[in-house]
C-alpha positions as CSV (number, residue, x, y, z in Angstrom):
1,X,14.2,1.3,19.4
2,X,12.2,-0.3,22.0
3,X,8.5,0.3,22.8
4,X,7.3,3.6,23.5
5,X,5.1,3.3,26.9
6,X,1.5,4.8,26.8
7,X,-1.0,5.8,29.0
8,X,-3.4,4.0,26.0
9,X,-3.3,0.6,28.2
10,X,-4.4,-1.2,24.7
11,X,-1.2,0.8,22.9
12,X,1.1,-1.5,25.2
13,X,0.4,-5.0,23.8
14,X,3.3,-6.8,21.8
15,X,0.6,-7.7,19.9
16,X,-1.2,-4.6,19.2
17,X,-0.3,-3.4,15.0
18,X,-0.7,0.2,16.6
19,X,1.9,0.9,19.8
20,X,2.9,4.6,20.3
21,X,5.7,4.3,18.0
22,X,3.3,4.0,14.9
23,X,0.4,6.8,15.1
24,X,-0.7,6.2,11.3
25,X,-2.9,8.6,9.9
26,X,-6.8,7.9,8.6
27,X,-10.0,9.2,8.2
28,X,-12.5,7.6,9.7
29,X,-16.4,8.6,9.9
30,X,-17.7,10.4,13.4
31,X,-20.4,9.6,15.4
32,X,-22.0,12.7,13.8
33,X,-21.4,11.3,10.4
34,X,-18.2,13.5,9.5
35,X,-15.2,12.6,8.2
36,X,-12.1,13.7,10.1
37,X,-8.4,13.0,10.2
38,X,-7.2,10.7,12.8
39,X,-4.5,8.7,14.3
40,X,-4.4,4.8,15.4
41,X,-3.2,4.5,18.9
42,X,-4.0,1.1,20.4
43,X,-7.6,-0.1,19.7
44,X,-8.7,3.9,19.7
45,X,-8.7,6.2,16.9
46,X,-7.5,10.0,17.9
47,X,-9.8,12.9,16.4
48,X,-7.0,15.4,15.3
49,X,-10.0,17.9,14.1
50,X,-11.5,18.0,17.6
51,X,-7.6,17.9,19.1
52,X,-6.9,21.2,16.6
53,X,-9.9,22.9,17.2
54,X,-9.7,22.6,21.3
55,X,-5.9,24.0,20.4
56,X,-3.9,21.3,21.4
57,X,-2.6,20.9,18.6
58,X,-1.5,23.0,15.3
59,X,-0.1,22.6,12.2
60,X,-0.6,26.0,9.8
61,X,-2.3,28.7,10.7
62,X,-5.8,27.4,9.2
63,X,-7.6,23.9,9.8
64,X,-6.4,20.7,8.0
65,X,-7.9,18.0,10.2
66,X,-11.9,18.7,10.1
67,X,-11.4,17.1,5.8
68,X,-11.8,13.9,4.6
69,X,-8.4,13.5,3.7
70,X,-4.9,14.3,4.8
71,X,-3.6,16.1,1.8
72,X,-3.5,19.4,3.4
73,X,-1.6,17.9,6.3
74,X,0.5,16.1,3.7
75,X,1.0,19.4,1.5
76,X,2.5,21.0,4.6
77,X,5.8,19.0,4.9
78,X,8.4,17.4,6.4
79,X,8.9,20.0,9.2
80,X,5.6,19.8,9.8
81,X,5.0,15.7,9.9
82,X,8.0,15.7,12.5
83,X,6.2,18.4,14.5
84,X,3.2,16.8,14.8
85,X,4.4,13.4,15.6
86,X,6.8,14.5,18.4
87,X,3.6,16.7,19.9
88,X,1.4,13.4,19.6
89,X,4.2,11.5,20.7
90,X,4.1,13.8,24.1
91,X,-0.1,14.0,24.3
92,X,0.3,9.9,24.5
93,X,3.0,8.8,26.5
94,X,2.6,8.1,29.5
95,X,5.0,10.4,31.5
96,X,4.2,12.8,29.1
97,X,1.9,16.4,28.4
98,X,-0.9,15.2,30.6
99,X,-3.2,17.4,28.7
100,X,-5.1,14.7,27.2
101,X,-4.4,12.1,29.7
102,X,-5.9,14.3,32.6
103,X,-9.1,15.1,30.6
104,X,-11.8,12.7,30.5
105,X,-13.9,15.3,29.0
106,X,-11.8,15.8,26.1
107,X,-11.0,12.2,25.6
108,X,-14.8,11.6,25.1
109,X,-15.4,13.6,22.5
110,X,-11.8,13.2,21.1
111,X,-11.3,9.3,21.2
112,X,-13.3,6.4,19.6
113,X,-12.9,2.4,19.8
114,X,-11.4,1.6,16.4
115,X,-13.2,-1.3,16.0
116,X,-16.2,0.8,15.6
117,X,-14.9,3.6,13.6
118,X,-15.3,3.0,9.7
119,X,-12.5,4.1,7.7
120,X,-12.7,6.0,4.5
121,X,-9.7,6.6,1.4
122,X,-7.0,9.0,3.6
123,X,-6.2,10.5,0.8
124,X,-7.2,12.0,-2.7
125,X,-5.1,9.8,-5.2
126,X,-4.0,12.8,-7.2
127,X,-1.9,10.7,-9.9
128,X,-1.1,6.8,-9.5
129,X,2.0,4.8,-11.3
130,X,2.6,1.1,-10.6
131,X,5.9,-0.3,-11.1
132,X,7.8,-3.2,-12.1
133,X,10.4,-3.6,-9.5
134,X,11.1,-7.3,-7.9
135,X,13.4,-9.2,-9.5
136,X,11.9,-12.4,-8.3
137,X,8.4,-11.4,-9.7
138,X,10.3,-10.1,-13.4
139,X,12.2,-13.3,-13.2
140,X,8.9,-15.3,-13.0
141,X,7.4,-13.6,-15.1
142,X,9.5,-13.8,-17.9
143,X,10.1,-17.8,-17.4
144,X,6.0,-18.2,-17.5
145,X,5.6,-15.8,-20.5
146,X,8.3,-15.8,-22.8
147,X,10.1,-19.2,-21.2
148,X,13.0,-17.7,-19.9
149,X,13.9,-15.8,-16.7
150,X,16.2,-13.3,-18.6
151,X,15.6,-10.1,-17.4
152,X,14.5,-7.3,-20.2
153,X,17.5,-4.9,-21.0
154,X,16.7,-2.0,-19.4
155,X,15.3,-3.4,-16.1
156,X,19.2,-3.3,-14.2
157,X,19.2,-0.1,-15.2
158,X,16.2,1.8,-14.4
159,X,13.2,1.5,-12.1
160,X,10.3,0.9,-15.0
161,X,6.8,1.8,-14.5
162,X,3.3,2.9,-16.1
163,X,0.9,5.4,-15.1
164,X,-2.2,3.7,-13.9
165,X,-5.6,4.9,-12.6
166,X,-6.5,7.0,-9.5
167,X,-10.2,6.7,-10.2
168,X,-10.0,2.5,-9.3
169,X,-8.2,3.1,-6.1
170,X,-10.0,2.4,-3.4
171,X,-9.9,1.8,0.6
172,X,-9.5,-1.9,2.3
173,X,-13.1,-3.8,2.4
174,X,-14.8,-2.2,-1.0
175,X,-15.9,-5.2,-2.9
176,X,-14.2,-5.2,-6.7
177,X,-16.1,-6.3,-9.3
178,X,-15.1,-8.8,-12.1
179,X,-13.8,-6.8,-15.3
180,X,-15.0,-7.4,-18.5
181,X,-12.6,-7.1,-21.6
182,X,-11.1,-8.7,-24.9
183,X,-9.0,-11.9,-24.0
184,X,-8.1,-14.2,-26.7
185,X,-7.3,-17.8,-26.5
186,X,-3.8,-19.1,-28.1
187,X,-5.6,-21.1,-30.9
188,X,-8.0,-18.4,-31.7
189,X,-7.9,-16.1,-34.8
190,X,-10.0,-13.8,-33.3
191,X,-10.5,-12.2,-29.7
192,X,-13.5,-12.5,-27.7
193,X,-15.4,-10.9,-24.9
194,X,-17.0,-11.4,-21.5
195,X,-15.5,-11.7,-18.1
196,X,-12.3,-12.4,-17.0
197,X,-11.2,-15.9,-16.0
198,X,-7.6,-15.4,-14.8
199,X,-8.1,-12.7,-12.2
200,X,-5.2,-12.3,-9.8
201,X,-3.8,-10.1,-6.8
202,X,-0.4,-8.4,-6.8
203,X,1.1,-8.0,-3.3
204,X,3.0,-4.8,-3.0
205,X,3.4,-1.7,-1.0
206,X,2.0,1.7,-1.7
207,X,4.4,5.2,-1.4
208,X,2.4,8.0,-0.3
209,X,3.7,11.5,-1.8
210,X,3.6,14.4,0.6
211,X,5.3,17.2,-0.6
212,X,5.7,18.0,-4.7
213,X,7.9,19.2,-7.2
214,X,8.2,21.4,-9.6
215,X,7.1,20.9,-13.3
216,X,10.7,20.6,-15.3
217,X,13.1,20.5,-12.0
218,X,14.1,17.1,-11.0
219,X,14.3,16.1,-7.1
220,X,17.5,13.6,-6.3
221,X,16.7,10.3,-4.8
222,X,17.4,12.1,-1.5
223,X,15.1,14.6,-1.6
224,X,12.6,11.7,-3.0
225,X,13.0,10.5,0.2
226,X,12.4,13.8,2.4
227,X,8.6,14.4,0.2
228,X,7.6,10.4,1.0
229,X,4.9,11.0,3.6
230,X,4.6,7.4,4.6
231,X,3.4,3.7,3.0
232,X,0.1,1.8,2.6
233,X,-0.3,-1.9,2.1
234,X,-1.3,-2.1,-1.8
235,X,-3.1,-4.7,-3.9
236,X,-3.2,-4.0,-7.8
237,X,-6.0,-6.5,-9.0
238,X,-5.0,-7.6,-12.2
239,X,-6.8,-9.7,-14.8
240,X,-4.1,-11.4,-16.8
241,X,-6.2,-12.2,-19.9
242,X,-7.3,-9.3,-20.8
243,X,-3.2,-7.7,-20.1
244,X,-1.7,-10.6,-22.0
245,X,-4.1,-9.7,-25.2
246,X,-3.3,-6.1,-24.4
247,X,-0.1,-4.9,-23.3
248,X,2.4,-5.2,-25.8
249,X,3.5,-2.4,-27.1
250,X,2.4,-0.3,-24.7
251,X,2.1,-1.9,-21.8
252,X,-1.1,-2.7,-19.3
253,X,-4.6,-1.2,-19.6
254,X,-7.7,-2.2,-18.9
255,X,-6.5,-5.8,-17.3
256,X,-5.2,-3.0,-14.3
257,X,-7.9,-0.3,-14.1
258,X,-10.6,-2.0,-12.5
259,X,-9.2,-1.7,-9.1
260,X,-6.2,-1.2,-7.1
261,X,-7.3,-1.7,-3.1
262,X,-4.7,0.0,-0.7
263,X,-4.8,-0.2,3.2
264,X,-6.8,2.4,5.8
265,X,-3.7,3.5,7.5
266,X,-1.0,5.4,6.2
267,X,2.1,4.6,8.0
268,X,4.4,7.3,8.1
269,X,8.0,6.8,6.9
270,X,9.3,8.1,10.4
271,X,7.7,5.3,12.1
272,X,9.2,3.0,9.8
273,X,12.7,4.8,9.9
274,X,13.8,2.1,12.3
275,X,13.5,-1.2,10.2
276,X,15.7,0.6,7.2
277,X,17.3,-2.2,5.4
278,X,19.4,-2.1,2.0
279,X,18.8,-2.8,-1.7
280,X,20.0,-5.9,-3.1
281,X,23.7,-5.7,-4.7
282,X,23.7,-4.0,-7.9
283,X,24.1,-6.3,-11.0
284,X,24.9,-3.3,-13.0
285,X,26.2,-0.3,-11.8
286,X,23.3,2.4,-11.3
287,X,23.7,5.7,-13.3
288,X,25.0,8.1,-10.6
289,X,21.6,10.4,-10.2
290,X,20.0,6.8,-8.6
291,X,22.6,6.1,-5.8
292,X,21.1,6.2,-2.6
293,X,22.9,8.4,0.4
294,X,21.1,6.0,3.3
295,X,19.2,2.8,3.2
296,X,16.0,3.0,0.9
297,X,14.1,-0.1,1.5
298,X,12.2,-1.4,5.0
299,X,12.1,-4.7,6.7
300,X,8.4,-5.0,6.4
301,X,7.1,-8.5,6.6
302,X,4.1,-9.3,4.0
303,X,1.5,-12.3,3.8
304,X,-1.7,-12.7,1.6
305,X,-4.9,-14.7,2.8
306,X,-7.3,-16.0,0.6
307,X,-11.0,-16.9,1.7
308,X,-13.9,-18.5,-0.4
309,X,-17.2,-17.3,0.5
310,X,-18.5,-19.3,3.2
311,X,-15.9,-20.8,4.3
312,X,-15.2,-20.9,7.8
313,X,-11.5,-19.6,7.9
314,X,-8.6,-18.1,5.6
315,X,-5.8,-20.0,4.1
316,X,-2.1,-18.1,4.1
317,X,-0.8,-18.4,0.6
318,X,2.2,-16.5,1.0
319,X,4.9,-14.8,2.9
320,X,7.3,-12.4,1.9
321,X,8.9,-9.2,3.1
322,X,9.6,-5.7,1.3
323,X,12.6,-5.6,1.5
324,X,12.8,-8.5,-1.6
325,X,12.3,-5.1,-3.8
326,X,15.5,-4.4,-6.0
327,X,14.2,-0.1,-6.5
328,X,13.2,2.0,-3.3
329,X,10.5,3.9,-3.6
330,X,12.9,7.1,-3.2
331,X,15.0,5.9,-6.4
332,X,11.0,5.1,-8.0
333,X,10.1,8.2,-6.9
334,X,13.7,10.3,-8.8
335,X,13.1,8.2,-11.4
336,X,9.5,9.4,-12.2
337,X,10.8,13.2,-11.6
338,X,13.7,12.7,-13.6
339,X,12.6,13.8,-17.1
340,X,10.9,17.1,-15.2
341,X,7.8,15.2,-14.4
342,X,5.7,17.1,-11.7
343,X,4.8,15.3,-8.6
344,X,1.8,16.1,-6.7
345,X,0.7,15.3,-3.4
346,X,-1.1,12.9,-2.8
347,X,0.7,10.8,-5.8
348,X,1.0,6.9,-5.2
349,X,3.6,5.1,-6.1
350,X,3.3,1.2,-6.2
351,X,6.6,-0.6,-5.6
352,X,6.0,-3.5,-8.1
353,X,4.8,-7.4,-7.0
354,X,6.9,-8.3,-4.5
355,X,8.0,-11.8,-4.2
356,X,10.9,-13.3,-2.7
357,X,13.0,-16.6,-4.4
358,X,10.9,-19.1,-3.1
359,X,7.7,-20.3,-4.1
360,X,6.1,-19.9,-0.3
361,X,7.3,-16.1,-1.4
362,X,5.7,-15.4,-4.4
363,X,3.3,-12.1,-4.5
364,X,0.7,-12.8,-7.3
365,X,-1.5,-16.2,-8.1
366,X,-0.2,-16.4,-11.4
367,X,3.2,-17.1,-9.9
368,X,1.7,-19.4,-7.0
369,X,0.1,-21.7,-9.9
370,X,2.6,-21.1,-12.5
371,X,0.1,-19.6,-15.1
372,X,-2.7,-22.4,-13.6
373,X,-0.5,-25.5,-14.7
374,X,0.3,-26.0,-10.8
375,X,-3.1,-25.3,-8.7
376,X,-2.9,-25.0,-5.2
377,X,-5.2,-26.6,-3.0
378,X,-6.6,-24.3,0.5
379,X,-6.8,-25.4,3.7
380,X,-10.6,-25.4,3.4
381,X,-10.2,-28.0,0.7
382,X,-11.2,-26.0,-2.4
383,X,-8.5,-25.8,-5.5
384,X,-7.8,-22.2,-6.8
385,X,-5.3,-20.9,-9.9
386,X,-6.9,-17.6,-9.7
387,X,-9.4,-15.9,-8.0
388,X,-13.1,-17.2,-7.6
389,X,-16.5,-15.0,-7.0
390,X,-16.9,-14.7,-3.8
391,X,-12.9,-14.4,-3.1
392,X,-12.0,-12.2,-0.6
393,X,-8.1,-11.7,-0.6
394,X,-6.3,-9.4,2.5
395,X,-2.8,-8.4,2.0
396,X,-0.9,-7.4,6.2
397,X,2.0,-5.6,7.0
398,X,3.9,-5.7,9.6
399,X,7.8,-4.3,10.9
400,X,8.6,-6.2,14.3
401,X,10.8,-4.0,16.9
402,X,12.0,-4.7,20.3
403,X,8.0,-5.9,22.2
404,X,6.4,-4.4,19.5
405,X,5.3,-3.9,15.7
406,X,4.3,-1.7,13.3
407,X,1.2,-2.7,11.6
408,X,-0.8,-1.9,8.1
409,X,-4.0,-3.0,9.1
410,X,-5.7,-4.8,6.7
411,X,-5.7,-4.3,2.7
412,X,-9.0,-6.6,1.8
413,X,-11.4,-6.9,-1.2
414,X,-14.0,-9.4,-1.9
415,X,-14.7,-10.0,-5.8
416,X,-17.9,-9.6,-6.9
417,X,-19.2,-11.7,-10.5
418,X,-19.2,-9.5,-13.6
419,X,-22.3,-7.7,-14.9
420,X,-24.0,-9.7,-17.6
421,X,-21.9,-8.7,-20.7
422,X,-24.1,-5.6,-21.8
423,X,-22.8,-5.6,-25.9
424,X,-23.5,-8.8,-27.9
């Protein structure tokens, strides 16, 4: 597909994250200090609320855009998404419904500069589940904690996960404090506590469920992929001391529920139906309820940044792209349903670290400094094997068409230092 022409002048740039063929959903805050829906079109932000209560648009027969979140849209379904966008699609284009285009009136009460608008969560995290699905990162994983890249037995077989916290998600640009936990040292009989000293980032992307299930009834990876609203950019801060005193046999805990960062915009899956790219081979054949009917993964190209406070500019410390991942998020998502599991709207799925076979690739600092016995060295001059106070890490997205891409936004968080330990 090439690039959808707007009357949006700003929409038309190659270089713009947010041409016509994106329209990812928000929320952002109004000049009268609501928070409404929106869409990113260019370097403006579209009110739907003020676009559904002039009438120009519809979706049910009561409001969903005048909330500060998109689940109702969400809850309303595929039929509905497609709708929308292809109305949107029309308002925007530049040969086409000039009901917008021809009213300035409307247009000033209806658009915003995006670089002004502050964006909020766009949606209530009803349940969140992080998974374990690049084979690159399980690989490294293994070699740096058990010494060999051997795969664990089950992990050709089936998409392996944990449920994690909606509480700690939050939106791109809230600062995350330091955790305090139990870490123990490997020549210590005893653990201890206070802050974490190996805090790290894990690069992946975020699935954003739209439509639910049914407690007991299965979906098939197909209909997993018909309920996926769209895809944020997602950072699961992890401390790895207080998960490698923690996590057997059960897995992590309180090293992951201090905060999981995900991106502003939520890039729907129809935008993105374009860059559809195949899983990996199959080592081992999958059982036959997690064969996929089309293409599940996305040709989405990833890079993290990492800043010390006060410096003057951010160092790249690696690039990957999604499509690394061995699961889709469709098979992640028939997986969790599987066992009669209810999914909810508004249910995030992370896809796992993603990191690709080479070392420029790699999605989390413990693999860029192989457990801190390589350190890498910034542009900027200062050394890092994990994250610093003062840190501020950005994860972007992009899929790159014919003159134009489909952009993320940002996914950024600052750390702050840990509270002074309050227990002796």
């Amino acid at each position: 597909m090439t690039l959808l022409k707007s009357w949006v002048e700003s929409a038309n740039s190659p270089e713009t994250q947010f041409p016509l063929n994106n329209l990812p959903y928000g929320v952002f805050v109004t000049a009268d200090d609501e928070a409404h829906c929106c869409v990113a079109i260019g370097d403006m932000v579209l009110d739907l609320a003020v676009l559904e209560d002039d009438g120009v648009i519809s979706v049910t027969d009561e409001p969903v855009f005048d909330l500060p979140f998109l689940n109702e849209f969400m809850d309303a379904g595929k039929p509905a998404w497609d709708a929308l966008r292809a109305r949107l699609i029309d308002l925007l284009s530049a040969d086409g419904d000039d009901t917008l285009r021809g009213d300035k009136e409307l247009q000033s009460v209806a658009m915003a500069p995006r670089v002004d608008a502050a964006m909020e969560m766009p949606f209530v995290v009803a349940e969140y589940t992080d998974f374990y699905a690049g084979m690159q990162h399980a690989k490294n994983m293994g070699s740096i904690l058990r010494g060999s890249p051997d795969l664990p037995a089950n992990w050709l077989h089936i998409p392996i996960g944990y449920n994690g916290r909606a509480s700690s998600v939050v939106v791109s640009g809230t600062e995350i404090r330091r955790p305090l936990g139990q870490t123990k040292a490997p020549d210590a009989e005893v653990p201890s506590f206070g802050p974490s000293k190996r805090l790290d980032i894990e690069l992946e992307l975020g699935a954003v469920v739209g439509t639910g299930s049914t407690l007991g009834q299965p979906v098939s990876v197909a209909q997993a992929d018909e309920m996926i609203f769209g895809y944020v950019l997602l950072n699961d801060w992890s401390a790895r001391d207080i998960q490698g005193w923690e996590y057997q046999p059960l897995g992590p805990f309180q090293g992951k529920a201090f905060g999981t960062t995900i991106s502003p915009w939520v890039v729907t899956a129809a935008a993105l139906e374009p860059f559809r790219t195949a899983t990996p081979p199959r080592e081992k054949e999958l059982l036959p309820y997690l064969n996929e009917e089309k293409p599940g993964l996305y040709d989405i190209s990833l890079s993290v940044t990492m800043q010390p406070e006060g410096a003057d500019r951010a160092t790249t410390l690696t690039q990957t792209n999604y499509s690394r991942m061995y699961y889709s998020a469709a098979q992640q998502l028939c997986h969790h349903s599987i066992g009669g599991c209810a999914m909810n709207s508004g249910d995030l799925l992370g896809s796992g670290t993603i990191s690709g076979p080479d070392p420029s690739e790699f999605g989390s600092l413990l693999e860029l400094s192989w457990a801190g016995k390589k350190p890498f060295t910034l542009d900027t001059g200062e050394t890092r094997s994990f994250i610093e106070d003062g840190d501020t890490l950005t994860l972007k997205g992009e899929a790159r068409g014919d003159g134009y891409k489909i952009g993320f936004g940002e996914c950024a968080g600052k750390i702050l230092p840990a509270l002074e330990t309050p227990f002796k």
